[in-house]
C-alpha positions as CSV (number, residue, x, y, z in Angstrom):
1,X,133.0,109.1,92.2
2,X,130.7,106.7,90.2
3,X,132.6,103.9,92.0
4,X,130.6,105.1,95.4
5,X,127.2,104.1,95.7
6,X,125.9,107.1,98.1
7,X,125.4,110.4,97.9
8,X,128.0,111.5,100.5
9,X,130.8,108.8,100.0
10,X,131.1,110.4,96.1
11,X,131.0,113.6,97.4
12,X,134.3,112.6,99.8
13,X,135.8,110.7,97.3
14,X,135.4,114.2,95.1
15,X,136.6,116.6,97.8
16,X,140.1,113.9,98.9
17,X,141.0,113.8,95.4
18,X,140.7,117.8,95.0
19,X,142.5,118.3,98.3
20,X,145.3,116.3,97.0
21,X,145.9,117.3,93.4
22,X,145.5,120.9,93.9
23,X,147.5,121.0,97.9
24,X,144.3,122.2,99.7
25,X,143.9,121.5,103.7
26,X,139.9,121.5,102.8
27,X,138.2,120.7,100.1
28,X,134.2,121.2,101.2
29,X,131.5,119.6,99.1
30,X,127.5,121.5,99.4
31,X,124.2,120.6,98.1
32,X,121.5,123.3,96.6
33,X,118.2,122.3,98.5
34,X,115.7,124.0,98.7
35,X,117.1,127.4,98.1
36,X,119.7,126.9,100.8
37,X,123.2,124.7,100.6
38,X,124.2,122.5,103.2
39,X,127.9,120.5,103.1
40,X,127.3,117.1,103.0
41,X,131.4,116.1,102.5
42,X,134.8,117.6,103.0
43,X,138.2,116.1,102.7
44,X,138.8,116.0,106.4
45,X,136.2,113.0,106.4
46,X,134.4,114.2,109.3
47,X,130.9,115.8,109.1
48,X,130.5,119.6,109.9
49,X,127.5,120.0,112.4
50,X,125.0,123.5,110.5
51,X,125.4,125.3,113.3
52,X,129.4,125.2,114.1
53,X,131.1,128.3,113.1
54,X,133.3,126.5,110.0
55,X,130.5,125.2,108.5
56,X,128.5,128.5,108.3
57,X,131.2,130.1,106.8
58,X,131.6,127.3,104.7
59,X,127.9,127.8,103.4
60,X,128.1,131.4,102.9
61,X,130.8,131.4,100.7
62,X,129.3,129.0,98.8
63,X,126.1,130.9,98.7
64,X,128.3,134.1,97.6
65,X,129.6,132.0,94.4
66,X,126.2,130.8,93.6
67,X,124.4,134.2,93.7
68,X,127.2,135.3,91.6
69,X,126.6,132.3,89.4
70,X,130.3,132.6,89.1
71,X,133.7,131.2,90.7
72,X,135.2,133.3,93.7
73,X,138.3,133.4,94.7
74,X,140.6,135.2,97.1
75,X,142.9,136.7,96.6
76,X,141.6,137.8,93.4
77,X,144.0,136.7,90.3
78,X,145.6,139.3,89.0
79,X,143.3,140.7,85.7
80,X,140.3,138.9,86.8
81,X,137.0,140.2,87.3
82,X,136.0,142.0,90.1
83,X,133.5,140.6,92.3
84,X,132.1,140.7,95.8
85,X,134.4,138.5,98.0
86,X,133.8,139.1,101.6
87,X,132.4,135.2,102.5
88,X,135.5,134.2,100.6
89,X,138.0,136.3,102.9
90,X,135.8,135.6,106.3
91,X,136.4,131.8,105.7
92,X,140.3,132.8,104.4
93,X,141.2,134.6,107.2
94,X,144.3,137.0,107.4
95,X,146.9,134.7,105.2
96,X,145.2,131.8,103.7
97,X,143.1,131.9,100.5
98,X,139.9,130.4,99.7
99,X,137.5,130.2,96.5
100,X,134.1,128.9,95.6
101,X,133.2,127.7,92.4
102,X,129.5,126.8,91.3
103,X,128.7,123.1,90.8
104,X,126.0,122.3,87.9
105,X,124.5,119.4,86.5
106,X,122.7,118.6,83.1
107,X,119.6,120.6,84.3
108,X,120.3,123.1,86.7
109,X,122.7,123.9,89.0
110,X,123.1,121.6,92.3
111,X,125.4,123.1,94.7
112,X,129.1,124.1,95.0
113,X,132.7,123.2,95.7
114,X,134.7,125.0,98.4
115,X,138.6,125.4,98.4
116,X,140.8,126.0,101.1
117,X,144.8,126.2,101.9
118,X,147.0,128.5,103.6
119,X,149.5,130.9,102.4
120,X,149.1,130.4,98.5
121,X,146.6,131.6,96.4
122,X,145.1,130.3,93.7
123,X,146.6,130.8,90.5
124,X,144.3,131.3,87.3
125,X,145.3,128.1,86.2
126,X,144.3,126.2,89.5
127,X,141.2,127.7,89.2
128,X,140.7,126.4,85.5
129,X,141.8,123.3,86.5
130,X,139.2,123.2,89.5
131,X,136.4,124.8,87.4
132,X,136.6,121.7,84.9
133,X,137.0,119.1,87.7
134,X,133.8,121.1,88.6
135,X,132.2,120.8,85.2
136,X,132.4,116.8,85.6
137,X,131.3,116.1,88.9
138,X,128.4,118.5,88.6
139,X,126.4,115.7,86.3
140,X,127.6,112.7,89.0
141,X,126.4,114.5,91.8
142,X,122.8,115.5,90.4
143,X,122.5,111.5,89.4
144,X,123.5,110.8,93.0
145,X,121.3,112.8,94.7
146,X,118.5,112.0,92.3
147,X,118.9,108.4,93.3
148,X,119.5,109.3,97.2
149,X,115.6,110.9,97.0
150,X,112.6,109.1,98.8
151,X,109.5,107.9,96.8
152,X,107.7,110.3,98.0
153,X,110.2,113.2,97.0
154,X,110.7,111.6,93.7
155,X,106.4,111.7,93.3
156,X,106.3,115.1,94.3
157,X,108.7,116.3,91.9
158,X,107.4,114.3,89.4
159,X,103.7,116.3,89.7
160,X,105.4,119.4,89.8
161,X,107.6,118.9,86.6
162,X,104.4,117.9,84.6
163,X,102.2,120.2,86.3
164,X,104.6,123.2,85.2
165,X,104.6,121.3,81.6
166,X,101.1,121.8,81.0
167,X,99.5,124.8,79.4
168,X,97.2,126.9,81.1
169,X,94.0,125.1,79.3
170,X,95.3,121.4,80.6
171,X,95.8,122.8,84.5
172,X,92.7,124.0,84.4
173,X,90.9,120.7,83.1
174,X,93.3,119.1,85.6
175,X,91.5,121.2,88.2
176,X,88.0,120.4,86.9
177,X,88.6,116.9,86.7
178,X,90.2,116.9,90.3
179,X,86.9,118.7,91.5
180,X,84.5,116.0,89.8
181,X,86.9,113.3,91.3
182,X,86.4,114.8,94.8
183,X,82.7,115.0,94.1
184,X,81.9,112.0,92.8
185,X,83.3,110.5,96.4
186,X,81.1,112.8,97.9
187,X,78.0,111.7,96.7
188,X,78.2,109.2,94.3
189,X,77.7,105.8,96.0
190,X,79.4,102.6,95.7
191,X,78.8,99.3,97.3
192,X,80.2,99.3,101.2
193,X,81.4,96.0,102.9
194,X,81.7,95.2,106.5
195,X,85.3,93.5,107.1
196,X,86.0,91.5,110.0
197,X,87.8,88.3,111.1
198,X,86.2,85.1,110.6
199,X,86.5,81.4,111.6
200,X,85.0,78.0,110.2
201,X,83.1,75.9,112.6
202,X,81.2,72.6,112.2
203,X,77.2,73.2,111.5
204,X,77.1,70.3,115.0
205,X,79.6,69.6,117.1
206,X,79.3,66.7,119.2
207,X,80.7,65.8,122.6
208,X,82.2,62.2,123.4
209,X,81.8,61.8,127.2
210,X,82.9,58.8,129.3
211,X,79.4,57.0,130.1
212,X,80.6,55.7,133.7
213,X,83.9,55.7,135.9
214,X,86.4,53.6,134.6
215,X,90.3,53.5,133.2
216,X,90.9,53.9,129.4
217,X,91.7,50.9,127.7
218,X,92.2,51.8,123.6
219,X,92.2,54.6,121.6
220,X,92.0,54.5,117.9
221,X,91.9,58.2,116.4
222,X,93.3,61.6,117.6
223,X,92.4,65.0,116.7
224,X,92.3,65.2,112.7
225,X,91.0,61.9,112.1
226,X,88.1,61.5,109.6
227,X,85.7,59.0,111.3
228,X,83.0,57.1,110.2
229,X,79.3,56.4,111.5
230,X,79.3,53.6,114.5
231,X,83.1,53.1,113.9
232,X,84.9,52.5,117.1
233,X,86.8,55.5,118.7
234,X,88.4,54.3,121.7
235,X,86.8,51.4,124.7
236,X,87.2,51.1,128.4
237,X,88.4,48.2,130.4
238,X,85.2,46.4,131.2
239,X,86.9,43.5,133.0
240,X,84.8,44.8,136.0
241,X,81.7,44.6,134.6
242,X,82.1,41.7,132.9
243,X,82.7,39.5,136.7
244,X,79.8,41.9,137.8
245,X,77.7,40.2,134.9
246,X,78.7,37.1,136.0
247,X,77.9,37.3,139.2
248,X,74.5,39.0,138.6
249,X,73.9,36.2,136.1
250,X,74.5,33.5,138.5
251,X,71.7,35.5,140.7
252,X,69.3,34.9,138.3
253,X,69.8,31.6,137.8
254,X,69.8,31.3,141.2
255,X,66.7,32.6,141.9
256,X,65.0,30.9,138.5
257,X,66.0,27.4,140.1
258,X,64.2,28.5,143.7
259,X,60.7,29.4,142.1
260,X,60.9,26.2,140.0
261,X,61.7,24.3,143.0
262,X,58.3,26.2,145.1
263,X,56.2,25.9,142.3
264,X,57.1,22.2,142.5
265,X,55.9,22.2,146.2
266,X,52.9,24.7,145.1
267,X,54.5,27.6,148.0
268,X,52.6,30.3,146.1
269,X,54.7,33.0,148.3
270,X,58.4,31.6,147.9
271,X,56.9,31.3,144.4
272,X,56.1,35.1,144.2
273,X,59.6,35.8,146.1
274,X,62.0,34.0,143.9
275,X,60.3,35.6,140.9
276,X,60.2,39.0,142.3
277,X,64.2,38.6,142.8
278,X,65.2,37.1,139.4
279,X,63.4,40.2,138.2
280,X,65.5,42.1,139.5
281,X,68.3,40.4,139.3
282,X,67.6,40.8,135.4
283,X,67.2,44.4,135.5
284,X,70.5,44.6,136.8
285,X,72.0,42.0,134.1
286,X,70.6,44.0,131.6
287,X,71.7,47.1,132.9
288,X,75.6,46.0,133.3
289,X,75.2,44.6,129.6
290,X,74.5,47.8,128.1
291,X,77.6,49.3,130.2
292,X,79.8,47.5,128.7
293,X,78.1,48.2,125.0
294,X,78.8,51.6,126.3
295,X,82.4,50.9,127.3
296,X,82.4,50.7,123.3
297,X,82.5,54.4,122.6
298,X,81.1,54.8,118.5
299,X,80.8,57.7,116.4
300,X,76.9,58.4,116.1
301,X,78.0,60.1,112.4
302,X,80.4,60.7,109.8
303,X,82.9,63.6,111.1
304,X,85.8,64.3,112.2
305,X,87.5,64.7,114.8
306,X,88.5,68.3,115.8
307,X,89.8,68.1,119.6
308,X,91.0,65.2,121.7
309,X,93.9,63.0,122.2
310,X,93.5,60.0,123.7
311,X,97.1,58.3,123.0
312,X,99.0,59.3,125.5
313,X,96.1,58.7,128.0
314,X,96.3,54.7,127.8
315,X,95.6,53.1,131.2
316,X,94.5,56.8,133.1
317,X,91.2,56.6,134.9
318,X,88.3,58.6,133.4
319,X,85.0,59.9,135.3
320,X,81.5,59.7,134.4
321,X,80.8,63.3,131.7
322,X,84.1,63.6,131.4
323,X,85.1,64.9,127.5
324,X,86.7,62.9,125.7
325,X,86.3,63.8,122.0
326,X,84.4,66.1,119.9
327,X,83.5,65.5,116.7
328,X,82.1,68.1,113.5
329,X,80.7,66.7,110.4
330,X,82.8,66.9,107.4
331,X,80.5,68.1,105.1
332,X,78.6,70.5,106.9
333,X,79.8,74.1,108.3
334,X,78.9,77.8,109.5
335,X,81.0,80.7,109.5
336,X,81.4,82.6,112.8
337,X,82.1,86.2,112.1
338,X,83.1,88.7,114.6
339,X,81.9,92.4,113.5
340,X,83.2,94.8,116.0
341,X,81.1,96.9,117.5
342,X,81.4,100.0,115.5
343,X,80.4,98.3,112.2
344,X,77.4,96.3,113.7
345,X,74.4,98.4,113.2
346,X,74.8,97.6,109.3
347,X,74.6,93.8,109.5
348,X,71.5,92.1,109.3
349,X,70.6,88.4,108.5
350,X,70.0,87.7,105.3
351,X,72.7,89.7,103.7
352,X,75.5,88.5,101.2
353,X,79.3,88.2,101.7
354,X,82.5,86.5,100.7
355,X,85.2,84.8,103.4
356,X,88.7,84.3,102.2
357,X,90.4,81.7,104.4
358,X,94.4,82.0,105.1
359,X,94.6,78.3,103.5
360,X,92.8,79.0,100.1
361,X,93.3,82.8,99.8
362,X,92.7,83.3,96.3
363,X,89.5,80.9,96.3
364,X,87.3,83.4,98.6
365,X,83.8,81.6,98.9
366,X,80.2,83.0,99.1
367,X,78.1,83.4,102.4
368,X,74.8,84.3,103.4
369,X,74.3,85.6,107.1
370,X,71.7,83.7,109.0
371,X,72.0,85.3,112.9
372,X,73.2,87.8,114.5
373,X,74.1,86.8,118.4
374,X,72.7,90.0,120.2
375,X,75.6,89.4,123.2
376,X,78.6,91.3,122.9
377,X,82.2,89.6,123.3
378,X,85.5,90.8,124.7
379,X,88.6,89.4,123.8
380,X,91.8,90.8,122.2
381,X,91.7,94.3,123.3
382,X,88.4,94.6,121.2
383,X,84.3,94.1,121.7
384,X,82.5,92.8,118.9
385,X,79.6,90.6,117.8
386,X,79.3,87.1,116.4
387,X,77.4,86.7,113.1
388,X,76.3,83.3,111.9
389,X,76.5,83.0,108.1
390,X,76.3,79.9,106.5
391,X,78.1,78.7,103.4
392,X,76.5,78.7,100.0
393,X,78.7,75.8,98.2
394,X,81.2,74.2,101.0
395,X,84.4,73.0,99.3
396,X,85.8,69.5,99.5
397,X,89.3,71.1,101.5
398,X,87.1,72.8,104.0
399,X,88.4,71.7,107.7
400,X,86.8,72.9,111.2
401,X,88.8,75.8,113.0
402,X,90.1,77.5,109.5
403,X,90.6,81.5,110.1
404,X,90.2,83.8,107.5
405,X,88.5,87.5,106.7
406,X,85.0,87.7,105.9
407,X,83.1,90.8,104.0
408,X,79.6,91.6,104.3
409,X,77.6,93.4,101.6
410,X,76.0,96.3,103.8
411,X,74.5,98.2,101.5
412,X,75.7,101.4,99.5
413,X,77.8,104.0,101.1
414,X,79.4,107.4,99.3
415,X,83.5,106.9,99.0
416,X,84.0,110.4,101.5
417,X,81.5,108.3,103.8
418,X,83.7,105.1,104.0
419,X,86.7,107.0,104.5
420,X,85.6,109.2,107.3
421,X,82.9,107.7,109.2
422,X,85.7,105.5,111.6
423,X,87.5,108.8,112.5
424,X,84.3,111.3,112.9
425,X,82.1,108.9,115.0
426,X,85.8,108.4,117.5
427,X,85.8,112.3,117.3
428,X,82.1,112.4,118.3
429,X,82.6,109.7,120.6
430,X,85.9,111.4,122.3
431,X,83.5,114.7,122.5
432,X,81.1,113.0,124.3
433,X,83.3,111.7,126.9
434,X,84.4,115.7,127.7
């Protein structure tokens, strides 16, 4: 038996080697809960259903042994006690014999062993023999169905055995303090916090557009990279606007030569002319030369970069506002927090909280709300608000788009309050709706 680990392969091991030492077509196995047995094992190996006929039978014969807190047996060996056998010759039937013999553990007893075979009966010292098989398997099976009980059974039993321990003085102080407990949640306050998901975001973010139409020609960071103020991110081919300067350039020069040449003949108005039109011709110079510093694009801070890869881009053609790259600085953040809906009305700016992120959970860091957006979101089956709270000390392994779970001093708030509030305003809510 102790080489079975459950409950119901002991008690089969137990009923086979019973049925075969003592020459018994079925040996049943049946456990004492909760005032009523039930057979968990016979030697047949298969399980009797509580309602088929056999196993009722079974159960009352058992039951007949137990309220006798004696063993049954019939037919009765000859000289033995008399005692009330009629479970006993139901389950025997006309010829065959059956007997029932209590099974108890160390404490109490735990259920009872059912014998069965045809035309024999059971000789006084069969049922000895039986009766001490009995007395050592009664102990296993109470330490296997011990082990076989939930947690919660196991808890419950636990309370009641030293509940029933205690004198009449200590369950009554057990009741008084139980009542103060309950109390205390009813009244006594204790500091309430608003939980709700939360996400890191850069205090700025800034947008890298493509100043004019073009084809990318470099790129020298993808998303991740820390970058530095005016450092060079990625350039455009400006082979275009380099002939275009060229050509404008010549224009000027062009047009410098023709008013030096009428101001050497005094013609005031080709003089006026040619000047007019390297003028412009200079605008325009200056114009392409500051596209192609553009064609440069530069970080305008120290950041980093948090979407955009340009890599696998090389060569593709861009269009003037198009994003590129966005950049955050890296020492300078805010914490988005989205308070749903029903937790909303005790947030306010100003307030004090805490924000554990899933990449430094056990370093949770200190907030401050600074705004609450008044526009409700939707998204993931849920409607909430975005708080802005800022961070008191930012850490040096803070990084833009970390997630974590923010909490938000709202005041003080009884325990029965912060336990029941949820369900009662849903109830008052679903009432409504009627």
């Amino acid at each position: 038996m102790l080489s079975h680990a459950g409950l119901e392969d002991c008690a089969t091991a137990m009923a086979v080697e019973i049925a075969q030492l003592l020459a018994c077509e079925r040996v049943s196995v049946g456990l004492l809960r909760q005032e009523r047995v039930t057979v968990v094992a016979t030697s047949l190996g298969h399980e009797l259903q509580s309602g088929r006929d056999a196993a009722t039978r079974i159960a009352a014969a058992m039951h007949e042994a137990l309220d006798q807190s004696t063993s049954i047996s019939h037919p009765a060996p000859q000289g033995g006690p008399g005692h009330i056998t009629l479970a006993q010759q139901s389950l025997a039937g006309g010829t065959g014999a059956a007997c029932s013999i209590p099974l108890k553990g160390v404490r109490n007893v735990v259920g009872a062993l059912t014998l069965e075979r045809e035309a024999r009966a059971f000789s006084a010292a069969e049922l000895a023999l039986a009766e001490d098989l009995a007395s050592f398997a009664g102990p296993v099976l109470e330490m296997k169905a011990l082990a076989a009980r939930s947690i919660w059974q196991r808890s419950r039993d636990g309370l009641a055995a030293a509940w029933s321990a205690r004198r009449a003085s200590s369950r009554w102080a057990a009741v008084g303090a139980l009542v103060a407990v309950v109390l205390a949640g009813c009244f006594v306050p204790v500091p309430y916090r608003v939980s709700a998901p939360a996400r890191l975001e850069g205090s700025v973010q800034r947008a890298i557009v493509a100043s004019a139409d073009g084809f990318l020609q470099q790129a020298n960071v993808r998303a991740g990279d820390t970058v530095k103020e005016g450092q060079v991110l990625a350039e455009m081919a400006s082979q275009d606007l380099q002939l275009e300067r060229q050509r404008r350039d010549s224009e000027m020069r062009q047009h410098e030569n023709a008013y030096k040449a009428a101001q050497s003949r005094s013609d005031r108005t080709q003089m006026v002319i040619s000047q007019s039109k390297a003028g412009e011709a200079q605008a325009m110079l200056a114009l392409i030369d500051n596209q192609i510093e553009r064609a440069r694009i530069v970080a305008p801070f120290d950041g980093v970069v948090i979407k955009g890869d340009l890599s696998q881009n090389l060569g593709a053609p861009v269009q003037r506002g198009e994003v590129l790259l966005t950049l955050a600085p890296n020492n300078s953040y805010r914490i988005i927090i989205e308070v749903d809906e029903s937790d909303i009305a005790g947030v306010k700016p100003g307030q004090r909280g805490r924000i554990a992120l899933a990449a430094m959970p056990d370093r949770p860091l200190e907030v401050t709300t600074r705004r609450v957006v008044p526009v409700a979101t939707s998204a993931d089956a849920r409607n909430y608000f975005e708080v802005e709270a800022s961070l008191d000390s930012p850490g040096a392994a803070l990084r833009p788009g970390l997630r974590g779970i923010a909490k938000i001093d709202a005041g003080e708030r009884s325990v029965a309050w912060q336990l029941a509030h949820r369900p009662l305003d849903w109830l008052r809510l679903a009432w409504w709706s009627l």
